[in-house]
DRENTORKOL-3810 file (N, C-alpha, C; in nm, 4 decimals):
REM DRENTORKOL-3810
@n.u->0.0844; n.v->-0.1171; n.w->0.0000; ca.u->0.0000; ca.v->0.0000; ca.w->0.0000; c.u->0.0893; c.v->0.1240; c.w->0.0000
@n.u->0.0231; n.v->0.2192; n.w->-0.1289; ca.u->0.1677; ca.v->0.3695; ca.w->-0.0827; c.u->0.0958; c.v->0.4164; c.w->0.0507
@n.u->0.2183; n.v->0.5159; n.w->0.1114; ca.u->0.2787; ca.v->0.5720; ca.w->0.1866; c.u->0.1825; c.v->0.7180; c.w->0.1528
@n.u->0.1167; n.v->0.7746; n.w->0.2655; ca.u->0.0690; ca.v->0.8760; ca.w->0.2510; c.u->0.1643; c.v->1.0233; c.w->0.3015
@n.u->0.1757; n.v->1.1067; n.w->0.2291; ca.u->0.3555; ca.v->1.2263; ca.w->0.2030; c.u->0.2875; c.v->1.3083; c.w->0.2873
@n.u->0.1740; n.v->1.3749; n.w->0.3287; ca.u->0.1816; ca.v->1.4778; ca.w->0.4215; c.u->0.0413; c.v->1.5119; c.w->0.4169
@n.u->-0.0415; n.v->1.5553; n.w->0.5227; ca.u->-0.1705; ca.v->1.5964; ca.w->0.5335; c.u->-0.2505; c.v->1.5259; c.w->0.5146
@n.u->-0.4148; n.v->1.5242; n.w->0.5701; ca.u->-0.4893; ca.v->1.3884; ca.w->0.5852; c.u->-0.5643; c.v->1.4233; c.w->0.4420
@n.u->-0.5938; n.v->1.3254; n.w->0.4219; ca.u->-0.6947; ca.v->1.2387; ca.w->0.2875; c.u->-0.7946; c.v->1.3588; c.w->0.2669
@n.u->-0.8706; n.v->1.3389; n.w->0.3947; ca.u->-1.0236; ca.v->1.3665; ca.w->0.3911; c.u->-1.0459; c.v->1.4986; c.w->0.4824
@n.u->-1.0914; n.v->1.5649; n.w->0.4578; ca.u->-1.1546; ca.v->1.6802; ca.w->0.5257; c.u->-1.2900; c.v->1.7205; c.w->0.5826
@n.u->-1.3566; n.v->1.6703; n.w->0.6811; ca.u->-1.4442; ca.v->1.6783; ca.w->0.6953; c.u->-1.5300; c.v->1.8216; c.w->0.7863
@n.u->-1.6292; n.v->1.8833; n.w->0.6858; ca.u->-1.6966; ca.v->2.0147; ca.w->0.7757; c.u->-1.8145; c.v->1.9555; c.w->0.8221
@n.u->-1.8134; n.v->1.9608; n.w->0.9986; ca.u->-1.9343; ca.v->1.9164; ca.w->1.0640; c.u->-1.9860; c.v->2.0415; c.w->1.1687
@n.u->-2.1038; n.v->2.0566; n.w->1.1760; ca.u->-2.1890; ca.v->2.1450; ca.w->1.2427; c.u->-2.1893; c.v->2.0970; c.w->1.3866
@n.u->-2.2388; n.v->2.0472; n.w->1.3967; ca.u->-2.2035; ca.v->1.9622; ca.w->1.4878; c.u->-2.0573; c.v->1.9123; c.w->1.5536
@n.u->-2.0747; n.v->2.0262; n.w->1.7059; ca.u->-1.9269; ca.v->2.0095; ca.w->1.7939; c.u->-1.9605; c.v->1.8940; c.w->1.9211
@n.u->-2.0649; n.v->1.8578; n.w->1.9791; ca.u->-2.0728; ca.v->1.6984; ca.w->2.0095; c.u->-2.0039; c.v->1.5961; c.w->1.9320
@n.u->-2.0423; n.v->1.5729; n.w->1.7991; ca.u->-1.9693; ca.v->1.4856; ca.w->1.7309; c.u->-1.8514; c.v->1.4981; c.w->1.7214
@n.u->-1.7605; n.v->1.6219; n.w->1.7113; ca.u->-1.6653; ca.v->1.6528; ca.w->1.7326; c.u->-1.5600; c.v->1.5886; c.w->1.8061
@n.u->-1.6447; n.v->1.5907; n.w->1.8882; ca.u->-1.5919; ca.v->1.6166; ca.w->2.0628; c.u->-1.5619; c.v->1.4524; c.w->2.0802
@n.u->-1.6422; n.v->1.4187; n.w->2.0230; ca.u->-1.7119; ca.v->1.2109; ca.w->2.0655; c.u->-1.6095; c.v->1.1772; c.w->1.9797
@n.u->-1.5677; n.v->1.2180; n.w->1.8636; ca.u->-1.4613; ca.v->1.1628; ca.w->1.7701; c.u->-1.3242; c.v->1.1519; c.w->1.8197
@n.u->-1.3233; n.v->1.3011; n.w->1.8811; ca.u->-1.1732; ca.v->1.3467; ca.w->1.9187; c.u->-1.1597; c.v->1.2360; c.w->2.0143
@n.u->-1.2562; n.v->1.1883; n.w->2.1666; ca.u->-1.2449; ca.v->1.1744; ca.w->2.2530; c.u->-1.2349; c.v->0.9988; c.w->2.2713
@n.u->-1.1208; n.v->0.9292; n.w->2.2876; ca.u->-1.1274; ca.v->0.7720; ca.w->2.2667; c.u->-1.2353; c.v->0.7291; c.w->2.3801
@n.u->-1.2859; n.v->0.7753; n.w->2.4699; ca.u->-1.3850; ca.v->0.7285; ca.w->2.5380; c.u->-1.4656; c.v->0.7242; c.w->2.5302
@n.u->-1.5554; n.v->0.6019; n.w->2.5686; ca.u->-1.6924; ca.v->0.5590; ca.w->2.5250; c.u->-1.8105; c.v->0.6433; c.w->2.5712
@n.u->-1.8739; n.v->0.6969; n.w->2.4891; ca.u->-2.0048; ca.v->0.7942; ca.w->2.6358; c.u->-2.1224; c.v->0.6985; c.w->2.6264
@n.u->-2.1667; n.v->0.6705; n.w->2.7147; ca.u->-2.3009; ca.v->0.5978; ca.w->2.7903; c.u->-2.3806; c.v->0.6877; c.w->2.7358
@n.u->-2.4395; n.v->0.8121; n.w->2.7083; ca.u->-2.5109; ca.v->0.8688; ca.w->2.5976; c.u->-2.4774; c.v->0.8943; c.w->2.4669
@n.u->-2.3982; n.v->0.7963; n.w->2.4145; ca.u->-2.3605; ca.v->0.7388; ca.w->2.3147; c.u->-2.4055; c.v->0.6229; c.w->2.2589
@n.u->-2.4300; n.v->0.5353; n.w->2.3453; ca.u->-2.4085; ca.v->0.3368; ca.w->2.3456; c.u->-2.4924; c.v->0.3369; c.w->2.2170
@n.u->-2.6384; n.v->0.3995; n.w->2.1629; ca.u->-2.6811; ca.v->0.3352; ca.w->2.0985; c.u->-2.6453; c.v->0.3956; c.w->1.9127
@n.u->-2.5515; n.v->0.4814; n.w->1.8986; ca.u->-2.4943; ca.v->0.4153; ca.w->1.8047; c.u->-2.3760; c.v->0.3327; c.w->1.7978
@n.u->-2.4278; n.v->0.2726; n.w->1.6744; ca.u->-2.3377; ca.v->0.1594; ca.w->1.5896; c.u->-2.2350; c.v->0.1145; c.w->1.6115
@n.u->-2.1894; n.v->0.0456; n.w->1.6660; ca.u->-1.9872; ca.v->0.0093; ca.w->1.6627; c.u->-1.9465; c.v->0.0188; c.w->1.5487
@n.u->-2.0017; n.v->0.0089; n.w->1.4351; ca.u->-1.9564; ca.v->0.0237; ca.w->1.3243; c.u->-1.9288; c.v->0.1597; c.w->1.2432
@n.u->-2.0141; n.v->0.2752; n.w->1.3208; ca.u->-1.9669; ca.v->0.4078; ca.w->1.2938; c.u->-1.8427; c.v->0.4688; c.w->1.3708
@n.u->-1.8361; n.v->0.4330; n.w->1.4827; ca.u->-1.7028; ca.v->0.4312; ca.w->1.5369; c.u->-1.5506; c.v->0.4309; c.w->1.4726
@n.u->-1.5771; n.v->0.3690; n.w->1.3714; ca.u->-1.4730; ca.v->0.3618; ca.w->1.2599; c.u->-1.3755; c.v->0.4713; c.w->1.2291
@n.u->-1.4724; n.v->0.6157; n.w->1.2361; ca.u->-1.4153; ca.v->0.7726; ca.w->1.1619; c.u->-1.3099; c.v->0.7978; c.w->1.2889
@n.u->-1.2882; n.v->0.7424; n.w->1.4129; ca.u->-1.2067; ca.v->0.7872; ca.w->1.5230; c.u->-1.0426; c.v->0.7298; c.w->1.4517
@n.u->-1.0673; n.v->0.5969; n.w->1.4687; ca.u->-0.9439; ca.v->0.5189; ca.w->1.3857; c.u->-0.9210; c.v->0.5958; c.w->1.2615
@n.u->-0.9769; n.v->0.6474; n.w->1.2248; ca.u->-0.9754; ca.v->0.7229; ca.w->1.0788; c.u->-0.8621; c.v->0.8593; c.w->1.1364
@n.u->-0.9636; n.v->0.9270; n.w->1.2120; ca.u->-0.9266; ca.v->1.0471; ca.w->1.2708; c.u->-0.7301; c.v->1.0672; c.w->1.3150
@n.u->-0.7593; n.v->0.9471; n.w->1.4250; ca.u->-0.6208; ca.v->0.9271; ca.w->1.5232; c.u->-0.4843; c.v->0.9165; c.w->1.3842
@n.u->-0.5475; n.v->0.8003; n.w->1.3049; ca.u->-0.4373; ca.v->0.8037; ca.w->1.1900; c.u->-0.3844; c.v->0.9452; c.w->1.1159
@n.u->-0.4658; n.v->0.9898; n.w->1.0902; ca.u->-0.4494; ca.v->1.1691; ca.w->1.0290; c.u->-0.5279; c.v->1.1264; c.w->0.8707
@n.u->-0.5934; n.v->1.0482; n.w->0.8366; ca.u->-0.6455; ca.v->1.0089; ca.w->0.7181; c.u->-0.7757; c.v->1.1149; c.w->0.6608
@n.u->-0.8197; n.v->1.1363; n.w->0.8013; ca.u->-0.9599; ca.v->1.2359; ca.w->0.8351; c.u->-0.9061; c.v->1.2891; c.w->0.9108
@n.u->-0.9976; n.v->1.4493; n.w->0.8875; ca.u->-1.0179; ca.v->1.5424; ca.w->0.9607; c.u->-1.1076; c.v->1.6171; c.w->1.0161
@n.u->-1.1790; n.v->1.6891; n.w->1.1387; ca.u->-1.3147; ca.v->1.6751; ca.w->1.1420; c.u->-1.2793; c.v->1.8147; c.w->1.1390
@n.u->-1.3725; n.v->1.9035; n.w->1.0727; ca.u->-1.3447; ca.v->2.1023; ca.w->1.1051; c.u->-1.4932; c.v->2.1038; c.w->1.1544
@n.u->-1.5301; n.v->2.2304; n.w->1.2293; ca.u->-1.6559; ca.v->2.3152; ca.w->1.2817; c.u->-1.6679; c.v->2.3805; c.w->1.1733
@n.u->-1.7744; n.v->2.3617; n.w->1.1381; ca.u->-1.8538; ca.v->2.4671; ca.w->1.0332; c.u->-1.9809; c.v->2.5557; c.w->1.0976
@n.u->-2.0172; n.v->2.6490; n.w->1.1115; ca.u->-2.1128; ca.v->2.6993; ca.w->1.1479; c.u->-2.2623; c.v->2.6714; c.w->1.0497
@n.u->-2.3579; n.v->2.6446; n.w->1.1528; ca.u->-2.4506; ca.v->2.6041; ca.w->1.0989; c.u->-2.4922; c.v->2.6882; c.w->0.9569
@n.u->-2.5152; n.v->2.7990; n.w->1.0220; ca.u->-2.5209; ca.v->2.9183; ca.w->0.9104; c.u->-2.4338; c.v->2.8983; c.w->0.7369
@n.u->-2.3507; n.v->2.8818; n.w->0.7692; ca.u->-2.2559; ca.v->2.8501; ca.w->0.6170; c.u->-2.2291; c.v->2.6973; c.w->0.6059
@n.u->-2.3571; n.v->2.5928; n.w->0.6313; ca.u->-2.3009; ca.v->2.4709; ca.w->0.5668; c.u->-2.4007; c.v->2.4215; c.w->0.4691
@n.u->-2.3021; n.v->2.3977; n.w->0.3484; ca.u->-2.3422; ca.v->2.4039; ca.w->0.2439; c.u->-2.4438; c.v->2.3206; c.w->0.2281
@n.u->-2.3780; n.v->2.2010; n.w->0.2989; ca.u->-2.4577; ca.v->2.0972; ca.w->0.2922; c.u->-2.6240; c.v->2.0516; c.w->0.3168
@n.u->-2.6334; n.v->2.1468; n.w->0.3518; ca.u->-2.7728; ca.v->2.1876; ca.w->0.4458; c.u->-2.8775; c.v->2.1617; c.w->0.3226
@n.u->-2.8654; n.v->2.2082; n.w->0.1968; ca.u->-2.8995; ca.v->2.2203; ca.w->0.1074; c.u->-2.9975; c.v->2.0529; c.w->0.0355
@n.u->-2.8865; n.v->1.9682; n.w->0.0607; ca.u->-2.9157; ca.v->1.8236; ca.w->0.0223; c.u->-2.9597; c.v->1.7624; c.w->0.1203
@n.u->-2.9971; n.v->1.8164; n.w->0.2695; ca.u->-3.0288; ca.v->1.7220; ca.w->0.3831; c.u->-3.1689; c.v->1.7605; c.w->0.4727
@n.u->-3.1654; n.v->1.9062; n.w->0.4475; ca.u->-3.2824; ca.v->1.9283; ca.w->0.4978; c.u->-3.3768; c.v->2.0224; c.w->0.4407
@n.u->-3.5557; n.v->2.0339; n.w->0.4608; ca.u->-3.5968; ca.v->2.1473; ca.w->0.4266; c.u->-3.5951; c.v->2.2846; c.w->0.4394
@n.u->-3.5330; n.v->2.3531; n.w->0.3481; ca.u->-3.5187; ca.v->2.5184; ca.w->0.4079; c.u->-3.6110; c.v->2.6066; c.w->0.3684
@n.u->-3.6458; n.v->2.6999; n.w->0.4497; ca.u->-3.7040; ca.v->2.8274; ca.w->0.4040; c.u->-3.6502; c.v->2.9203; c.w->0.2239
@n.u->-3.6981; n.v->2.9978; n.w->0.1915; ca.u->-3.6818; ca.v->3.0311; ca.w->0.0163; c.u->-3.5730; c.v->3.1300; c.w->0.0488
@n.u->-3.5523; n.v->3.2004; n.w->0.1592; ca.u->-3.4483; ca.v->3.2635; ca.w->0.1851; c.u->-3.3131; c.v->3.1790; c.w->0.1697
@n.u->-3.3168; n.v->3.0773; n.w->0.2511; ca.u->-3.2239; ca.v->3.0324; ca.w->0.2895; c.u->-3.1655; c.v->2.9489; c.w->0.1636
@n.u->-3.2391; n.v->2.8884; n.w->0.1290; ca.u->-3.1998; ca.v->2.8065; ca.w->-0.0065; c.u->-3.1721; c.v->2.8817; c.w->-0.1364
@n.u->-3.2227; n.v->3.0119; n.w->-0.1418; ca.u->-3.1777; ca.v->3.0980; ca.w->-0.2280; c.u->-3.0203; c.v->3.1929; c.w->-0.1738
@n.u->-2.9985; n.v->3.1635; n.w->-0.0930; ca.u->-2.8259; ca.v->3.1960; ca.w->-0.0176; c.u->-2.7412; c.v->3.0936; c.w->-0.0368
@n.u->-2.8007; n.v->2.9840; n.w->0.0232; ca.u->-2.6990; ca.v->2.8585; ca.w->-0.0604; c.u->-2.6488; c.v->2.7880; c.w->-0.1950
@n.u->-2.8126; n.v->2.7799; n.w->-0.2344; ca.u->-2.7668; ca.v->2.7585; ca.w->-0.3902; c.u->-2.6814; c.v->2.8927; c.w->-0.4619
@n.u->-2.6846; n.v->3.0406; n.w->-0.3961; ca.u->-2.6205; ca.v->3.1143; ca.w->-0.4826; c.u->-2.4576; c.v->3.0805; c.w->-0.4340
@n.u->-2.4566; n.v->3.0340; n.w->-0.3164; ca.u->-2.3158; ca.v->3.0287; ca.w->-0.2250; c.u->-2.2408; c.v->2.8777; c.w->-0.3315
@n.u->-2.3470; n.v->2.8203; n.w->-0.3630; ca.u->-2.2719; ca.v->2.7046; ca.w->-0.4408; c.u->-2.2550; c.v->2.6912; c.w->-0.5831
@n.u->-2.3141; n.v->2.7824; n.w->-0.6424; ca.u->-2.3226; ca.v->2.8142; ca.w->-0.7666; c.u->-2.4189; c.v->2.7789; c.w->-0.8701
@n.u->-2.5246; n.v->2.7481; n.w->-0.8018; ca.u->-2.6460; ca.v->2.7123; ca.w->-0.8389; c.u->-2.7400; c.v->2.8138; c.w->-0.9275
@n.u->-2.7779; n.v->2.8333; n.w->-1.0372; ca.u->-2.8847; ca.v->2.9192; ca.w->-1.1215; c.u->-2.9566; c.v->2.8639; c.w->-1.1712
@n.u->-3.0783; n.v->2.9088; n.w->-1.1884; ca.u->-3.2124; ca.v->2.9128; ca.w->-1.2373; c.u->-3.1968; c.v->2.8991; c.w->-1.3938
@n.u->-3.1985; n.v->2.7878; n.w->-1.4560; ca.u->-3.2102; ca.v->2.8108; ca.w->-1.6347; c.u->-3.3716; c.v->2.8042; c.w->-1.6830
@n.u->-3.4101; n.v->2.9294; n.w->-1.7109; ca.u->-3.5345; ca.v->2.9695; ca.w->-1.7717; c.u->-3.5613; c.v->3.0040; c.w->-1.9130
@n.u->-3.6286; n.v->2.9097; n.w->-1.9496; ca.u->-3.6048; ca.v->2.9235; ca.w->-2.1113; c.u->-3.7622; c.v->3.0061; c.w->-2.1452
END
């Protein structure tokens, strides 16, 4: 397998600083238990330097766009933030 030369793989922007926190933190939280052992995975990810987790503010994540319902304001800020236009023929 090559040899990875400097800086992690993956970059990840999460809104979410609990998850953060649960990633960074090798200890198990008891208001944790009921997810997955199998999502647990992104820590081993993390510790290696493969992933990276950043804070994004709710306000500027892009992602918001593909995951939840927004108001016409809001979705008209993002899609312009992502480069999204209206083709009207």
């Amino acid at each position: 397998m090559p040899q990875r030369t400097s800086g992690p793989e993956l970059k990840i922007m999460e809104d979410n600083q609990s998850c953060i926190k649960m990633t960074n933190n090798p200890v198990n939280h008891g208001r944790a238990k009921h997810i997955d052992i199998k999502y647990h995975h992104i820590r081993d990810e993390v510790k290696r330097g493969d992933v990276t987790l950043n804070y994004c503010e709710t306000t500027i994540m892009l992602a918001d766009i593909m995951t939840k319902g927004l108001p016409g304001p809001r979705h008209k800020d993002l899609t312009a933030a992502l480069g999204i236009h209206a083709c009207l023929h």
